[in-house]
N, C-alpha and C positions, 0 to 999 in steps of 0.2 A: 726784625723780629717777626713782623708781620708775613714776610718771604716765606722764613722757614715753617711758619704756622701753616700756611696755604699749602706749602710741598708738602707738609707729614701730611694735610687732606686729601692731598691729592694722591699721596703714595698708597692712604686707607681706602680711599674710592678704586685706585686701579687694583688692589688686593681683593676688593671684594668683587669688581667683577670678574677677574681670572680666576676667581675660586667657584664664584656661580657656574662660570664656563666650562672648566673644570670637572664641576659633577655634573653638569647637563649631558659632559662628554661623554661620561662612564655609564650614561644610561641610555637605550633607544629613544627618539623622538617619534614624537607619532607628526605625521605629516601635515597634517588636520589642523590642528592645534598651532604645533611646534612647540610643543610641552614633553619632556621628559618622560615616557611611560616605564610603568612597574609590572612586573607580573604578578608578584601578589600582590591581588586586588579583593576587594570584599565578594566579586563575585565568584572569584577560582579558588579563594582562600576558605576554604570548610571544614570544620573539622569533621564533618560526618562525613562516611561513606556508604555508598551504596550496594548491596548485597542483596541480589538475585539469584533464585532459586530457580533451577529448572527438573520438569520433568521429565524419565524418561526408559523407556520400556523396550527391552532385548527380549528376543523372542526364536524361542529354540522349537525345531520341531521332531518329534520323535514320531520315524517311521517304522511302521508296521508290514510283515510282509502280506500278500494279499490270502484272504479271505483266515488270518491268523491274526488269533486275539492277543495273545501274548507280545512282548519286545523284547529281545535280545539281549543278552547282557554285554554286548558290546553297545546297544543302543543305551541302556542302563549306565554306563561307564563314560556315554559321553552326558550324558543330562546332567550328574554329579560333574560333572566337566562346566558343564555350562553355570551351575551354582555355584560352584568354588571360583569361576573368573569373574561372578558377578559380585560377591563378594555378600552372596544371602545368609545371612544367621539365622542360627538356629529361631525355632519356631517363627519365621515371618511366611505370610502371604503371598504363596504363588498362583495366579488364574490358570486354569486349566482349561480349553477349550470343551464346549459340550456342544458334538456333533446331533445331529435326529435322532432319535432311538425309532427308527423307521427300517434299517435294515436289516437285511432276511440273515436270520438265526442270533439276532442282537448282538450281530460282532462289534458295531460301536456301542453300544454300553459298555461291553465286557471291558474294551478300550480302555476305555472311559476309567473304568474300573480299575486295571491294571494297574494306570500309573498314579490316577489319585491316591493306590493300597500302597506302592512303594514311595511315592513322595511324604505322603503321614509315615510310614516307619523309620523314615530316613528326621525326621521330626519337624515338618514344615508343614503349614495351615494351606487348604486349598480351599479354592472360589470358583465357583464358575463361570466361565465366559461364555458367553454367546456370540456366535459369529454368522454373518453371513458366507461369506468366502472359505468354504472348507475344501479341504486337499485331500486326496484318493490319498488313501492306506496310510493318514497320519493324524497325528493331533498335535497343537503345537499350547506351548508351556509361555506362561507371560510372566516379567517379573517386571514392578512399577519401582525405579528407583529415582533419589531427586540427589541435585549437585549443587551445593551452593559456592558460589565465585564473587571475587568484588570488584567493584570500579576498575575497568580497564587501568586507571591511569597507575593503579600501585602495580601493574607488572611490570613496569617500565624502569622501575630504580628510583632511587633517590638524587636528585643533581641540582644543583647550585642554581637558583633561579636567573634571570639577565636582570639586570638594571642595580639598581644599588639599593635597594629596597630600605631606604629612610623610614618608613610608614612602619616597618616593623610588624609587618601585617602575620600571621599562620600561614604557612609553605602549604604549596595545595598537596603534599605529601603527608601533611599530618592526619595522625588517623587509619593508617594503612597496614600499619604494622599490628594497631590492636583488631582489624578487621579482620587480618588474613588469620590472625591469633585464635580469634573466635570462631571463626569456619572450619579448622582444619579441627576445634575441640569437640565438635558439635558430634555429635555418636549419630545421628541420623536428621538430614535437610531439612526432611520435611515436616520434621516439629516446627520449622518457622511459620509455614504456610497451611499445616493440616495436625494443628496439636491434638494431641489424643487427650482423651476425657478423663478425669481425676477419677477414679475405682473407688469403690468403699472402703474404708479406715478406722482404725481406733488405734491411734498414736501410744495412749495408755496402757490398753491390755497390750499391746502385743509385747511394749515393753517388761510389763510385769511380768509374761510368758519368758522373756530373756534371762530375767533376773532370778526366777525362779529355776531355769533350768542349769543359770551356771555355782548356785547357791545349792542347788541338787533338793529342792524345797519342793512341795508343790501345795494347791491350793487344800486340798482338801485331806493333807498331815496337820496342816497347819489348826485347821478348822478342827480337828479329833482333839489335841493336841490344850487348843483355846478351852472346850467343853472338859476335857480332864482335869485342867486349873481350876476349874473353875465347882468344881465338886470339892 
């Protein structure tokens, strides 16, 4: 009795360590140690990611021929060229370079002028730039756009981590899919890094102005209207 007691112990002892061995197998060892390593680890395991913004500024120059103020309408056709593959909407901010107004019969103002009178009609905001490094018969057009990208590691795909991950830890994947989610929604980068400043508001009136206009009311029938009741 006591035989067969020892053998079933002995049979539980040799199951348990073929089953440790087992899963020691299915996962790498670190050398070190000679412990089983995981990839998900509390260190790789995050659900945040990281999203960087960068800035960056293409720069078109439109040539003028020499001692002529005006630009060509084929020079004209590529500028609108250069806005449409930058991908500038309407009303933003393009730098326009400001040469010296130092030469003889102010053909750089008139320049100057030129393209500043067509880039407003065409309906975009100009700034001035000041440069050192200016170029014979031309002025060049600056446009600052910003790109935001995330954590290298979500370009990579999604894949089955190594080891057998008992810990049940967060895939260092997670996270990735609502990052890239939210960059691609974002209508313009650089509200991450250079938010623009809240305008003045009146949340109220503007509403009643709504309400009034699709009610076909306005304030001051209304007011006529209260004073005649009231006779």
């Amino acid at each position: 009795m006591n035989c067969i007691k020892d053998n079933a112990c002995k049979l539980v002892g040799i199951s348990a360590v073929f089953l440790s061995l087992l899963a020691a197998g299915c996962a790498p060892i670190d050398p070190e140690t000679g412990l089983a390593t995981l990839k998900a680890t509390p260190e790789n395991a995050q659900m945040k990611k990281k999203i960087t913004v960068k800035e960056f500024t293409p720069i078109f120059v439109v040539r003028f021929d020499a001692n002529r103020t005006g630009f060509t309408d084929m020079e004209k056709g590529r500028l609108l060229g250069f806005i449409q593959a930058q991908d500038v909407d309407f009303g933003e901010v393009l730098q326009l370079e400001l040469p010296p107004f130092n030469h003889a019969n102010g053909v750089n103002k008139l320049r100057y002028g030129a393209i500043g009178s067509f880039l407003e009609d065409e309906g975009f905001k100009i700034s001035p730039k000041v440069t050192k490094d200016g170029l014979r018969d031309s002025l060049r057009v600056y446009f600052s756009k910003y790109v935001a990208t995330v954590d290298p590691i979500c370009e990579k795909g999604w894949h089955l981590p190594s080891g057998t991950a008992y810990e049940n830890r967060p895939l260092p994947h997670m996270g990735c899919s609502t990052a890239s989610a939210f960059v691609q929604m974002l209508a313009n980068p650089k509200d991450l890094i250079k938010p623009k400043d809240i305008g003045p508001y009146d949340g109220e009136r503007a509403a009643l102005s709504i309400q009034s206009y699709r009610t076909g009311s306005s304030g001051s029938s209304s007011s006529s209207e209260d004073s005649g009741t009231s006779d």
